[in-house]
N, C-alpha and C positions, 0 to 999 in steps of 0.2 A: 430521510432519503438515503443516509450511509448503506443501509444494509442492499440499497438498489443498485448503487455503483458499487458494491463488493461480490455483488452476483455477476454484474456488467464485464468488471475486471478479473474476473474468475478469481477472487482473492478469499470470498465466502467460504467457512467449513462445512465442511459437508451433510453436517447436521442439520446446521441452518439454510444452508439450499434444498434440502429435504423438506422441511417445515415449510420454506417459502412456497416452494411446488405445492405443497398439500393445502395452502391457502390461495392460492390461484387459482387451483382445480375447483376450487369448494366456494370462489366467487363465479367465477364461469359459470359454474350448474345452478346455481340462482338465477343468472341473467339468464341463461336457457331456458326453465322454467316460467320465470315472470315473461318470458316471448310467447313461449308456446300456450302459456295457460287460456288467452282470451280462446284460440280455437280448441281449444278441450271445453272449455265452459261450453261454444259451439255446439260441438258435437253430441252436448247430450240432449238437444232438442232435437228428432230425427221423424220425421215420417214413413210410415211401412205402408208398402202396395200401392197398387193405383188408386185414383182416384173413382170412385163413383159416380155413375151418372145423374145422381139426381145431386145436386148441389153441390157436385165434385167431391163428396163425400170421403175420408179417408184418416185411418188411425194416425193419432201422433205418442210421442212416447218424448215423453220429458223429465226427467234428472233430476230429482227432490233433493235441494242443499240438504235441508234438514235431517233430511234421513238415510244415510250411506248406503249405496250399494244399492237404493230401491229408485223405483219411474214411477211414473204416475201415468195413466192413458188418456186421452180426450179424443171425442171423436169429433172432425171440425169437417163444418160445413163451410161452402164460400159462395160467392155470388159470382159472376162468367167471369169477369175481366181482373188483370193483376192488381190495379190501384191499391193503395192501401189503405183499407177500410177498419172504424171501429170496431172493436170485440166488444161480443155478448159471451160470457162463462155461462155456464148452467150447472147448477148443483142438483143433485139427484137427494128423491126419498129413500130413507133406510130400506132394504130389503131382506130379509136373513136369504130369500132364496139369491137374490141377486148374489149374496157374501160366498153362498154354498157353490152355487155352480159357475160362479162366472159370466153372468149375463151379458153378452156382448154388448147388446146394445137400451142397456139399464141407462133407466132418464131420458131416453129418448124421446123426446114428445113431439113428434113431428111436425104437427100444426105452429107449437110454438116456436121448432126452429123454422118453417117457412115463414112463419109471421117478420120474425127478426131478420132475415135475410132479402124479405120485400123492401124493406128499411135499410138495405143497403151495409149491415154487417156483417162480418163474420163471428160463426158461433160454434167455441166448444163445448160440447158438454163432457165434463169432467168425469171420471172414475175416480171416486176419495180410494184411499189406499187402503184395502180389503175387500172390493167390490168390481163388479165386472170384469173389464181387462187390464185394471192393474192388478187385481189378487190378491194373494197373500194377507197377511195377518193387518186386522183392522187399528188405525191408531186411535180411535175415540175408544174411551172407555167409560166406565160408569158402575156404581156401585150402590142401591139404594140407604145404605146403612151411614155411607160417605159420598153424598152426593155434590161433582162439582161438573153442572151443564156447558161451563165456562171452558174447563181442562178440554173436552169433547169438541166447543163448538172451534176452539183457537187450534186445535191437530187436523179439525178440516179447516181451518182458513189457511194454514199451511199449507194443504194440496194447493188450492183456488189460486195462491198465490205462488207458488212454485210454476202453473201452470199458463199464468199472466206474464210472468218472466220470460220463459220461456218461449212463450205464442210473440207477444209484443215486440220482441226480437226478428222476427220473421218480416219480412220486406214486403208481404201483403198484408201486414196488418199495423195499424197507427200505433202510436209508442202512448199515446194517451187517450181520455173519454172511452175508459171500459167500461161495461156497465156486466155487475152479475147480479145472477138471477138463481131463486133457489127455492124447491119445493120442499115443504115438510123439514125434516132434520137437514134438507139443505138450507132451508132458507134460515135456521140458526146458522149455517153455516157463514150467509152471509150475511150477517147482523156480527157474527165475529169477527170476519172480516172487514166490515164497516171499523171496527175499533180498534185498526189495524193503520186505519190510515193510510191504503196503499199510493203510493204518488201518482198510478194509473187509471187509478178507479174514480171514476165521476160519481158513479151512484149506484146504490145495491136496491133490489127489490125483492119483498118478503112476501110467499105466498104461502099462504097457514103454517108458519115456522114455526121451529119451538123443538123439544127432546121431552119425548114422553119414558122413563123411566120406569122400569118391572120388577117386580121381586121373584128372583130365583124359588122363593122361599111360599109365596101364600100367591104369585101371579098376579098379585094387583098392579094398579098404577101407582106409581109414588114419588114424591121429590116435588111436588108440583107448587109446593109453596118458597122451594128454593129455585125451581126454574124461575119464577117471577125475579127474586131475590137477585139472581145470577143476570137478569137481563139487564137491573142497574147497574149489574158491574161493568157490562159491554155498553152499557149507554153511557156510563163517565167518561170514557174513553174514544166512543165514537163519534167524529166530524164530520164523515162521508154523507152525503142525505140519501136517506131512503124511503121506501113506499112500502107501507105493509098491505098486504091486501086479507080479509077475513071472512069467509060466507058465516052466512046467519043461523047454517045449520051441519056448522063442520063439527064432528065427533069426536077428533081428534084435542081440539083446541075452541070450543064452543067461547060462544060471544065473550062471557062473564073475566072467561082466563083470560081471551086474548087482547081486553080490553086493560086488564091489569099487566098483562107484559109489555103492553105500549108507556103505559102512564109510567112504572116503573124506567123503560128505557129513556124516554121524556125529560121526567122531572130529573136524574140523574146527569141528563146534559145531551142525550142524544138526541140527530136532528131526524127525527122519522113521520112522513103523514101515512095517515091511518085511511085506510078507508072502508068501510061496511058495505058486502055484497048482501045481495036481497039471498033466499036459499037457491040453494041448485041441488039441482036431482033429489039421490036418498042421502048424500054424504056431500058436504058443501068440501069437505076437505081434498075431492078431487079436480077442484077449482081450476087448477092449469093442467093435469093429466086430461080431462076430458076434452074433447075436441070442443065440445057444446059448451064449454065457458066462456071459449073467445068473447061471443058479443057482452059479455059480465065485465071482463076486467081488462077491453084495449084500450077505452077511452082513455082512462086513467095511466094507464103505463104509456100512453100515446102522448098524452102530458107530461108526462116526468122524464121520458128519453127527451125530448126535446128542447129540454135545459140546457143536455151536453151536447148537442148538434154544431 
């Protein structure tokens, strides 16, 4: 404490009152920052525009830790009153059109989000980052030569989860029992994020999930015995319970595979029910995009949301 009463009694050199100043200044701007930071973290959760008349419909735009300088978009639905209700996320299927133009409102499944919203949630559906209205440069990648479905499916659990932060924060929506939901390369998405263990997430549900893989080179499909491969590795790791859902004559991810991505996810450790749709339509793999699935697969997610109720 000498050097404090030597500054007190003006006895200090002036060197050293110099140096003291420049360590006071430079604790001050720490404590200023550690104040101000909770509303900066804030403020990068924002919503644009009014709200929509059909389910109060309206962009939100949230602040990717992981990735500087970039948002992520979700367009969230609510049900009338402010209470704060559980979130449904929704993860969208791959589209190169969605990536090229910007599809506003890519993943949108509307039945699905009224479904969820009769139930009393609120539901974003996500834009992963290169798609719709977040844009820009995609983070999953893939290589058929070095193929890891794993690297792909955890850069979108990263959005999912960036935007669960975000949303959950908000004063109409409950800080726990999230439940996401995800179509095609979403629903690996949320089988990555199952392995993630989010403290939010009650339960993820997989509707014909999975990353079908293509060669630049000859256009086939490839990687398909490492997707399997790749799903034990999300299944070591994942605790969260999930619900896979499969039709009997999806194209994408036909019985035989999708029975071996479950067993694989399984026997590795993960806690996932399976369950076997009878066919639909020409393409079982439009299972939740089609309006005419509903009576296929609510029974079953009608069970599994109300674990976390």
């Amino acid at each position: 404490m000498r050097f404090l009463a030597e500054a007190w009694s003006g006895r200090m050199p002036a060197a050293r009152l110099r140096a003291l100043g420049v360590a006071v200044a430079l604790v001050a701007a720490a404590l200023a920052a550690a104040l101000v930071a909770p509303t900066a973290q804030a403020q990068e959760t924002r919503s644009e525009g009014q709200q929509g008349t059909l389910h109060r419909e309206q962009v939100w735009r949230i602040g990717h830790p992981a990735d500087e300088g970039r948002s992520i978009a979700a367009i969230v639905f609510r049900p009338p009153d402010d209470a704060p209700r559980p979130l449904v996320v929704m993860a969208h299927h791959t589209s190169g059109e969605a990536s090229r133009n910007g599809e506003p409102r890519h993943g949108v499944y509307q039945h699905a989000v009224d479904w969820f919203i009769e139930r009393g949630y609120v539901v974003a559906v996500v834009h992963r980052r290169g798609y719709g209205l977040s844009g820009g440069e995609r983070a999953e990648r893939f290589a058929c030569r070095r193929p890891s479905h794993v690297a792909g499916g955890r850069a979108d659990a990263a959005d999912l989860g960036a935007a669960i932060d975000g949303l959950t924060a908000q004063a109409f929506v409950r800080r726990d029992g999230v439940i996401a939901v995800g179509q095609s390369t979403g629903g690996w998405a949320v089988l990555a994020l199952a392995a993630e263990n989010h403290p939010a997430v009650a339960g993820v549900i997989n509707f014909s999930g999975g990353r079908l893989g293509r060669s630049g080179e000859t256009g086939q499909i490839c990687a398909m015995d490492e997707l399997v491969r790749d799903a034990a590795v999300l299944g070591r790791r994942a605790r969260t319970p999930a619900l896979w859902l499969y039709s009997a004559n999806d194209r994408s991810f036909p019985p035989v595979l999708a029975s071996r991505l479950h067993q694989a996810f399984v026997e590795a450790g993960g806690v996932a029910e399976f369950v076997a749709v009878r066919e639909f339509e020409r393409d079982g793999h439009a299972l939740l995009p089609n309006l005419r699935g509903v009576p296929l697969w609510e029974a079953a997610v009608e069970r599994f949301i109300l674990r976390f109720r």
